[in-house]
LODRENNU-165083 format. One record per atom (N, C-alpha, C): x, y, z. Coordinates in steps of 0.02 Angstrom, whole numbers, padded with zeros to 5 digits, always signed. Layout:
N
XYZ;...
END
This chain:
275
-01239-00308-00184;-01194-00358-00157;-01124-00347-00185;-01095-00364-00157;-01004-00322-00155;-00974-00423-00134;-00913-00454-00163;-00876-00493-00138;-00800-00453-00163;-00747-00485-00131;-00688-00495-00124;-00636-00516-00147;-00598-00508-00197;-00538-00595-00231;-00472-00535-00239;-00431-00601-00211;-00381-00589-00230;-00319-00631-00281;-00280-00602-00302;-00258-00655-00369;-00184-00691-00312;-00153-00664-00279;-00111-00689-00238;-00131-00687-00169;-00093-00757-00124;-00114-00752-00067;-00090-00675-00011;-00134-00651+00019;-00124-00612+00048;-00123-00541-00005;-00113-00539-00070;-00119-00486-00113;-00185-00440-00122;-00163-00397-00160;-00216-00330-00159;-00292-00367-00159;-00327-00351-00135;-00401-00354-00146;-00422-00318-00219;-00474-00357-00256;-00518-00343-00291;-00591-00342-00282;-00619-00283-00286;-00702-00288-00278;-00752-00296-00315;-00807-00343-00320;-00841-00363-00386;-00887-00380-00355;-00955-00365-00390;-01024-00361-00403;-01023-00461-00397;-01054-00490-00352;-01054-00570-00387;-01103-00586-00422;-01151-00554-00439;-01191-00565-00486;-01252-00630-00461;-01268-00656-00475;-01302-00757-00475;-01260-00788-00448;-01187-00760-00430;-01158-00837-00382;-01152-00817-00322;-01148-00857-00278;-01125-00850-00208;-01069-00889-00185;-01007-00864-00191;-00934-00923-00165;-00940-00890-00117;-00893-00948-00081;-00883-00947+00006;-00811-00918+00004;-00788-00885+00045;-00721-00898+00046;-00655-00939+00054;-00611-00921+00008;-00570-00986-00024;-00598-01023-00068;-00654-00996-00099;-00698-01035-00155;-00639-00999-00228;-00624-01048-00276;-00591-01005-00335;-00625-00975-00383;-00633-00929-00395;-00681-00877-00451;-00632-00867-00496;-00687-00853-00562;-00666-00815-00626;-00680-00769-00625;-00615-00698-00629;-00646-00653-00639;-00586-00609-00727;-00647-00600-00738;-00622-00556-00793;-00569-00502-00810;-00527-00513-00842;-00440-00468-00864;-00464-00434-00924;-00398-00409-00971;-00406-00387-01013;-00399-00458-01063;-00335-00492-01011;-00331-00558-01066;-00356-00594-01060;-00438-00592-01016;-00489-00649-01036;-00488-00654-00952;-00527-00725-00941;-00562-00738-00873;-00474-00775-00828;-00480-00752-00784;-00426-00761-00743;-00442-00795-00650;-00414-00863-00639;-00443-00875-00577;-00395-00850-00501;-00445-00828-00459;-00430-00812-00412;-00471-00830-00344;-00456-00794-00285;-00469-00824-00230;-00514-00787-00192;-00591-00819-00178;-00637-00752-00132;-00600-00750-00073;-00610-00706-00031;-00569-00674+00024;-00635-00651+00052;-00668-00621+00047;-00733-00599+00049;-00800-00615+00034;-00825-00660+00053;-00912-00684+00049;-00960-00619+00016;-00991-00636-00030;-01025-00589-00039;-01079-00544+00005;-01069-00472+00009;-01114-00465+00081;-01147-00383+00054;-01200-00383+00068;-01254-00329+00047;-01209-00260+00077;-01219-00210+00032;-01184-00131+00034;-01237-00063+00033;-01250-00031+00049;-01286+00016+00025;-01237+00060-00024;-01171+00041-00035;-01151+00091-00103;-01184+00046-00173;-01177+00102-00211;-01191+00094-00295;-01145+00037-00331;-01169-00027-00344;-01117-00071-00379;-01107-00078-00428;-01150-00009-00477;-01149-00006-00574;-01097-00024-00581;-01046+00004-00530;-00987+00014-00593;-00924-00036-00560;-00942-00063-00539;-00897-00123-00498;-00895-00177-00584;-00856-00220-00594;-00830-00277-00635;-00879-00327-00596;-00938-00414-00667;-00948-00441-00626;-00910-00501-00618;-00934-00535-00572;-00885-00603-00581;-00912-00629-00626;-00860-00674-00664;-00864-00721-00702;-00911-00789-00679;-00894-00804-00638;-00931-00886-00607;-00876-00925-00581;-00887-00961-00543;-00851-01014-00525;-00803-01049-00553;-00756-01060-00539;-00699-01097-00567;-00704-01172-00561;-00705-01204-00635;-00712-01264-00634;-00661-01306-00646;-00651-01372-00675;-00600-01395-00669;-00542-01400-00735;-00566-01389-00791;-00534-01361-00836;-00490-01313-00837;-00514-01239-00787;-00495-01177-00748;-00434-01211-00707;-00432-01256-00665;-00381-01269-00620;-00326-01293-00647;-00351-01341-00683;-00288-01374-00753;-00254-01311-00789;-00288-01267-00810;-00250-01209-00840;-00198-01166-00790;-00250-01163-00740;-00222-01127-00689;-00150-01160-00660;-00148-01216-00679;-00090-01262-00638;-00031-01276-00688;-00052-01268-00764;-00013-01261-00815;+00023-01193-00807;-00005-01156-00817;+00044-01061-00790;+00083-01055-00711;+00051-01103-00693;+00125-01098-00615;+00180-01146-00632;+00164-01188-00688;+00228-01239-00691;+00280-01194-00744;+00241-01155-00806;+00266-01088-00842;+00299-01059-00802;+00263-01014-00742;+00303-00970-00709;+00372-00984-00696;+00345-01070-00640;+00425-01087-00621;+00460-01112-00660;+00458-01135-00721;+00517-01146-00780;+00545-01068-00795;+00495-01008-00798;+00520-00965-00827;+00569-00915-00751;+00554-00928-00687;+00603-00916-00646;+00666-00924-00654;+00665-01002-00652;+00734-01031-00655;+00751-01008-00716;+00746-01011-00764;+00782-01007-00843;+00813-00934-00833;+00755-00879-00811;+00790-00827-00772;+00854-00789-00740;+00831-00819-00707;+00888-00821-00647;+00960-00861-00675;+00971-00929-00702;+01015-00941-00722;+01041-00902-00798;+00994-00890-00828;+01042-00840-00878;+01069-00759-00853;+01028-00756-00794;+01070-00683-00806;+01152-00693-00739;+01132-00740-00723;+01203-00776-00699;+01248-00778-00762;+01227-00825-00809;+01290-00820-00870;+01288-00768-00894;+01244-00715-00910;+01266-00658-00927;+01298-00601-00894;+01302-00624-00852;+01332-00559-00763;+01313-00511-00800;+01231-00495-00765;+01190-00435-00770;+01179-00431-00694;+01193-00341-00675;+01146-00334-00617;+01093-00315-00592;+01045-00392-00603;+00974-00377-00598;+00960-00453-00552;+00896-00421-00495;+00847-00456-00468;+00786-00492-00500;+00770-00537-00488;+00723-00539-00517;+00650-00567-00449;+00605-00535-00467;+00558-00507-00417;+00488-00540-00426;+00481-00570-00473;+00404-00574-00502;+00406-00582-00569;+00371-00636-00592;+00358-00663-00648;+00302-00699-00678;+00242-00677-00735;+00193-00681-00771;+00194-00733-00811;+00148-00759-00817;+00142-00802-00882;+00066-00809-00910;+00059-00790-00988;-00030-00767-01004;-00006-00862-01058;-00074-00861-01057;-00064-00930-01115;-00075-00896-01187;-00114-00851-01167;-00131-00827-01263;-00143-00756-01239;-00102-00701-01253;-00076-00655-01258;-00122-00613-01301;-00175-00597-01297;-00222-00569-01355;-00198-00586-01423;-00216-00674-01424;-00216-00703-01483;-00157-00727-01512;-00116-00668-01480;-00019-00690-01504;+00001-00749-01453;-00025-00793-01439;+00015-00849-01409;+00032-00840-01327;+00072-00862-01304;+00107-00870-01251;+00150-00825-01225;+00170-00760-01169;+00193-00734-01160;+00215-00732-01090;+00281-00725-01072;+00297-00725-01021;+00310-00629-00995;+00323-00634-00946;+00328-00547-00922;+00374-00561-00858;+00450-00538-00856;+00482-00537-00819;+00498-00493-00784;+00474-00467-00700;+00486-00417-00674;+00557-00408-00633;+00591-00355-00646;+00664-00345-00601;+00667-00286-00599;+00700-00275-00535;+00758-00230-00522;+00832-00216-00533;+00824-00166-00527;+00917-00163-00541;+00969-00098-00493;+01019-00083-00505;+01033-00003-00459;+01016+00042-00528;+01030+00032-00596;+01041+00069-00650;+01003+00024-00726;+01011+00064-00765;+00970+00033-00831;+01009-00008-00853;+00980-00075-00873;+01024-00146-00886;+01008-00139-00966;+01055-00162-00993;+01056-00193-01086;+01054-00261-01080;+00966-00283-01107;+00935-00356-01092;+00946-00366-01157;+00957-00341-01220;+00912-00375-01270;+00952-00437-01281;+01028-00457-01271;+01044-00537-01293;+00998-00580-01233;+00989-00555-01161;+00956-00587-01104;+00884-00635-01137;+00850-00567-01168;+00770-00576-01206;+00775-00613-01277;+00828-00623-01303;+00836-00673-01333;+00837-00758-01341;+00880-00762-01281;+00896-00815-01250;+00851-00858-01219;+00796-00801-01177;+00758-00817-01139;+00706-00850-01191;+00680-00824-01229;+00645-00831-01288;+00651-00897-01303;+00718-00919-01327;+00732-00981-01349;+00740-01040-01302;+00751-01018-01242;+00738-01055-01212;+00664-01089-01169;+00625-01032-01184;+00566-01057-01157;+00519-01055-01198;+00528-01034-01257;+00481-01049-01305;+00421-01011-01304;+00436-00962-01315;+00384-00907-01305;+00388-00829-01300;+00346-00773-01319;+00376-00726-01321;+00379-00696-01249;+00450-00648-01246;+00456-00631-01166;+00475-00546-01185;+00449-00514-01122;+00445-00451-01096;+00490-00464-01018;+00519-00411-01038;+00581-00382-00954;+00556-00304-00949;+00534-00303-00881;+00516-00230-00861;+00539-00210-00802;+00560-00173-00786;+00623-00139-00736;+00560-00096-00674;+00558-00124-00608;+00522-00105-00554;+00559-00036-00534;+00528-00016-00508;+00537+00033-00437;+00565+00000-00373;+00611+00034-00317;+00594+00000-00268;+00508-00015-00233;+00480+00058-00257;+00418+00059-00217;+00374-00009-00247;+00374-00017-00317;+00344-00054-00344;+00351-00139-00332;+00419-00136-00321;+00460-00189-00309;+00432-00230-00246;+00412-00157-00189;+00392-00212-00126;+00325-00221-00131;+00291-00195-00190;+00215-00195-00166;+00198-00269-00225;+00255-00285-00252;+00256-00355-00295;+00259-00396-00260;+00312-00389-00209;+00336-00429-00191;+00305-00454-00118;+00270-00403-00067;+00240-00394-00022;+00273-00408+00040;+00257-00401+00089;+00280-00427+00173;+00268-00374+00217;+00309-00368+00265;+00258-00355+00332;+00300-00278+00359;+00263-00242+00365;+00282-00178+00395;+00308-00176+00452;+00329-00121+00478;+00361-00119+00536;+00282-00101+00619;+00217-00103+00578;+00167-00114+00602;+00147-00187+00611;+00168-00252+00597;+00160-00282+00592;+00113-00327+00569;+00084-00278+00509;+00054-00290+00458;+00074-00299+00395;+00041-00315+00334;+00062-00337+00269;+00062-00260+00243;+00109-00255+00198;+00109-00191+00154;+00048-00162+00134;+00051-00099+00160;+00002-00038+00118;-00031-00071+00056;+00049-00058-00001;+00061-00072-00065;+00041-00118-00079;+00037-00169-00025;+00011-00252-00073;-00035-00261-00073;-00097-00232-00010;-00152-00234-00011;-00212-00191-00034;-00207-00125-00020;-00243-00083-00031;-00230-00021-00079;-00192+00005-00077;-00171+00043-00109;-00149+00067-00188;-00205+00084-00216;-00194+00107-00286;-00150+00131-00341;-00124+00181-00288;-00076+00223-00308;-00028+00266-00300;+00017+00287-00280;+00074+00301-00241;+00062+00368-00246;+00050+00402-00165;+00061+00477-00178;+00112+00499-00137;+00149+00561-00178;+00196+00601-00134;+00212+00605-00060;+00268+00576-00033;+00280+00580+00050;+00335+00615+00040;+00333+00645+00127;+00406+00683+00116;+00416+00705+00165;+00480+00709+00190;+00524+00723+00262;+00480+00787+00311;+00442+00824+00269;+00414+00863+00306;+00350+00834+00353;+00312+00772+00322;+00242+00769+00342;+00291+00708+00447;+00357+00699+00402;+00373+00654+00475;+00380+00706+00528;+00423+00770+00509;+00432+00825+00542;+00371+00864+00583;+00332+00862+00550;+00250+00872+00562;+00225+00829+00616;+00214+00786+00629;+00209+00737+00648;+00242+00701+00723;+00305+00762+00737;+00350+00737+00820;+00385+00657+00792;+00397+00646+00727;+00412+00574+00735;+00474+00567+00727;+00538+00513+00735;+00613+00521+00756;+00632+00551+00677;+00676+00572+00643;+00687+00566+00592;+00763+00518+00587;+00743+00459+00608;+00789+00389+00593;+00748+00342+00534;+00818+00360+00475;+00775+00342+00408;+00757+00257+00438;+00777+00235+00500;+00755+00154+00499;+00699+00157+00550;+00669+00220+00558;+00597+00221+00604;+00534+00230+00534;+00574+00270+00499;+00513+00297+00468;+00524+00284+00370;+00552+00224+00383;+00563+00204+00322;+00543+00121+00332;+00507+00104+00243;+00475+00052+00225;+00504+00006+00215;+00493-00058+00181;+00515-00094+00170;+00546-00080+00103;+00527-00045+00045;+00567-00022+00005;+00608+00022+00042;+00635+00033+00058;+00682+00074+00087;+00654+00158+00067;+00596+00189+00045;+00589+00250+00068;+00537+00247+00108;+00498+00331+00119;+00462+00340+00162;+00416+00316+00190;+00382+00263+00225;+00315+00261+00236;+00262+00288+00201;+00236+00239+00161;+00163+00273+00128;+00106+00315+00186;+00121+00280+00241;+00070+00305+00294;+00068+00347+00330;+00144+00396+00311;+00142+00457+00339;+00096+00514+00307;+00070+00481+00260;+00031+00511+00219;-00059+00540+00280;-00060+00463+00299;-00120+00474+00318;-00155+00519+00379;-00116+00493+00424;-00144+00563+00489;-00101+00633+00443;-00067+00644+00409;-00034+00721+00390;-00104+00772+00403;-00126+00753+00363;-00186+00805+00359;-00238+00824+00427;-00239+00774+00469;-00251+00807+00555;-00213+00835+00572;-00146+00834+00575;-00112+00851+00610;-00092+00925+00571;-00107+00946+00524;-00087+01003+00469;-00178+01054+00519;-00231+01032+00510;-00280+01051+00554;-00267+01072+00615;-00237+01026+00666;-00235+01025+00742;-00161+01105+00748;-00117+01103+00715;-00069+01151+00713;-00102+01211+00688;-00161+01225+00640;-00180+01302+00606;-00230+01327+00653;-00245+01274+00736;-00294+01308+00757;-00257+01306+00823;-00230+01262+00847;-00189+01253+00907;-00164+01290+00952;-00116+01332+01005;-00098+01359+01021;-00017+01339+01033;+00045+01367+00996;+00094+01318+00981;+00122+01330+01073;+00187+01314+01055;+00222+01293+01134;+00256+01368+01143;+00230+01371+01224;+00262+01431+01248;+00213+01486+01240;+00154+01472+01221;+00119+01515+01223;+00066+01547+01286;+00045+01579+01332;+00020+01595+01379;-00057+01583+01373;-00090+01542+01417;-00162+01545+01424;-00187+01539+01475;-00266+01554+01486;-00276+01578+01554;-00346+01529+01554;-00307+01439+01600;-00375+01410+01616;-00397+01406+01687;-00458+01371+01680;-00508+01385+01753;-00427+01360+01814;-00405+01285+01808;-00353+01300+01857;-00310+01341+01874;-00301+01405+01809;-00240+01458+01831;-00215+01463+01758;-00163+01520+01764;-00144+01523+01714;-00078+01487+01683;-00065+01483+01633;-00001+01422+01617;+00026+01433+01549;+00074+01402+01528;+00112+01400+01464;+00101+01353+01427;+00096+01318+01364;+00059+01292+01335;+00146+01254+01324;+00157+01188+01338;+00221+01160+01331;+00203+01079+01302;+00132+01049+01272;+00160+01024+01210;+00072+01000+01197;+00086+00940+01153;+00022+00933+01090;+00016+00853+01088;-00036+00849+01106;-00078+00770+01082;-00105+00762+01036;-00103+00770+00965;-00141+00765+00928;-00175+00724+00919;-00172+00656+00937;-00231+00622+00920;-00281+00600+00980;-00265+00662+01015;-00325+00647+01101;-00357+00731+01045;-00332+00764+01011;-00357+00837+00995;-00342+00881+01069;-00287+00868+01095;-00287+00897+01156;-00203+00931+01171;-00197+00987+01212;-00162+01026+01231;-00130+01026+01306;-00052+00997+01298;-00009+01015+01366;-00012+01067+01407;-00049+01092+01457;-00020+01170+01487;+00016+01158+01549;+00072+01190+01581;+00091+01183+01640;+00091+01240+01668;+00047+01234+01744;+00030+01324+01762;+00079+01347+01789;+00077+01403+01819;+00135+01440+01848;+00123+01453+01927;+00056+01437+01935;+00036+01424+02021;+00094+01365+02046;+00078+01305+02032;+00129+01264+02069;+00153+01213+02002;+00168+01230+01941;+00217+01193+01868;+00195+01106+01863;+00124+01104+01895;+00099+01053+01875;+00093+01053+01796;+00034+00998+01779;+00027+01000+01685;-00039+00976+01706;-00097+00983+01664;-00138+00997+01635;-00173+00974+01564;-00214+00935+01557;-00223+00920+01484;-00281+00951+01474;-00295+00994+01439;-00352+01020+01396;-00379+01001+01320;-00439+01017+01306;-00457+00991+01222;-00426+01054+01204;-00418+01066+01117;-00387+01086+01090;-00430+01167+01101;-00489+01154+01081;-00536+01205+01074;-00558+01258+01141;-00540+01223+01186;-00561+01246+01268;-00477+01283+01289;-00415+01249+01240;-00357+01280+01263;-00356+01366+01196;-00391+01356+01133;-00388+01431+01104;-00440+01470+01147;-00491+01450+01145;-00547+01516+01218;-00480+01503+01263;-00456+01484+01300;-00421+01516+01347;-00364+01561+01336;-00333+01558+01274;-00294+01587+01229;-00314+01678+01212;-00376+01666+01213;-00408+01718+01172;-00434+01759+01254;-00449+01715+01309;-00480+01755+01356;-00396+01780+01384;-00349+01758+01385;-00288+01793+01404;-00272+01857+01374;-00299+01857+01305;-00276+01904+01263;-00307+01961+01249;-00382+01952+01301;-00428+02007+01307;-00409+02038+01376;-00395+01990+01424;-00382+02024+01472;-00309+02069+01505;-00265+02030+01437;-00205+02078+01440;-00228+02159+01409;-00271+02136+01377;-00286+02240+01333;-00317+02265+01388;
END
């Protein structure tokens, strides 16, 4: 059995073994951190898997009402520690965002800690900021400087798919994109087609790359001559995700769609019958 939680609405999924409980969704669960049991939200009913769940985290149990009181104490933290935020780095004219903000009650034993996430264009000098902040909220505080990439997957919202971010939901870990896989691909290169909400590449050009790196090493590119049952023709463009091939013949410059595999045999029977 496999359930679902997530710690923010609409945020990344977590997957966990439920063990003896069964929450419904929107039921609040405990599930286990480094800094102890932490409540969050099923998203997912627990539902039978044939994968291996050794190694999945289990849930904690149900969130009771003690849990909610705590839980409701660290959002009133958070938003004191927003504002206090935000207005000091106003008096300090620093240029920094601020994006996301933590609050643990007991910090592996050290007390109360806040964790302030921002951006900036360049590296900011916080330490009078982390001072201040300190004294003013009574507690020890951490400032850590995002990524853009990181920044939107904190921060989350909606792609130009009209879906919620890659980054906010699923996605582990950021791998290498790059102007070539769009090039690859027939797609505009208008950085506002093929650019994210952080302002670089689409994580998701990532994902068809690798068909389409396949469909080109076996393909027959454009302009190339082949000889099918309607006649023979020039091979003038590419569907990759039908796996299929443009030809337009030279009998009367109609077009033609063929599978990919039926357009190399015709490739290959042209190329026997030219010898």
């Amino acid at each position: 059995m496999l359930c679902a939680v997530s710690f923010n609405r609409y945020g990344r999924l977590f997957y966990l073994d439920p063990g003896e409980f069964h929450p419904s969704v929107g039921d609040l669960v405990l599930v286990g951190t480094d800094e102890g049991p932490e409540v969050a939200e099923c998203v997912w009913a627990p539902q039978a898997t044939d994968a291996d769940t050794s190694g999945f985290p289990r849930l904690c149990g149900l969130a009771g009402e003690e849990d909610f009181q705590r839980e409701e104490h660290r959002r009133r933290r958070k938003a004191e520690g927003l504002v206090a935020a935000r207005q000091l780095i106003r008096e300090h004219e620093l240029p920094m965002k601020v994006v996301a903000i933590d609050h643990l009650l007991d910090a592996g034993g050290l007390g109360p800690r806040t964790t302030i996430y921002f951006t900036a264009p360049q590296r900011v000098d916080f330490r009078s900021l982390v001072r201040d902040l300190g004294a003013t909220l009574r507690c020890r505080v951490e400032l850590r400087q995002l990524s853009a990439r990181d920044s939107a997957r904190v921060q989350g919202g909606v792609g130009s798919c009209g879906r919620d971010l890659c980054c906010a939901t699923f996605l582990a870990d950021f791998e290498p994109v790059t102007i070539r896989m769009a090039k690859d691909q027939d797609l505009p290169l208008n950085p506002l087609r093929i650019s994210g909400a952080c302002g670089r590449l689409m994580c998701c050009l990532k994902y068809e790359h690798p068909l389409y790196q396949r469909f080109r090493a076996d393909a027959p590119a454009a302009g190339v001559r082949v000889a099918l049952p309607e006649g023979d023709g020039r091979v003038v463009g590419h569907n990759v995700p039908r796996d299929a091939v443009v030809v337009r013949l030279e009998s009367d410059g109609s077009r033609v769609t063929c599978g990919r595999e039926a357009a190399c045999q015709a490739r290959s029977a042209r190329q026997e019958r030219g010898r």
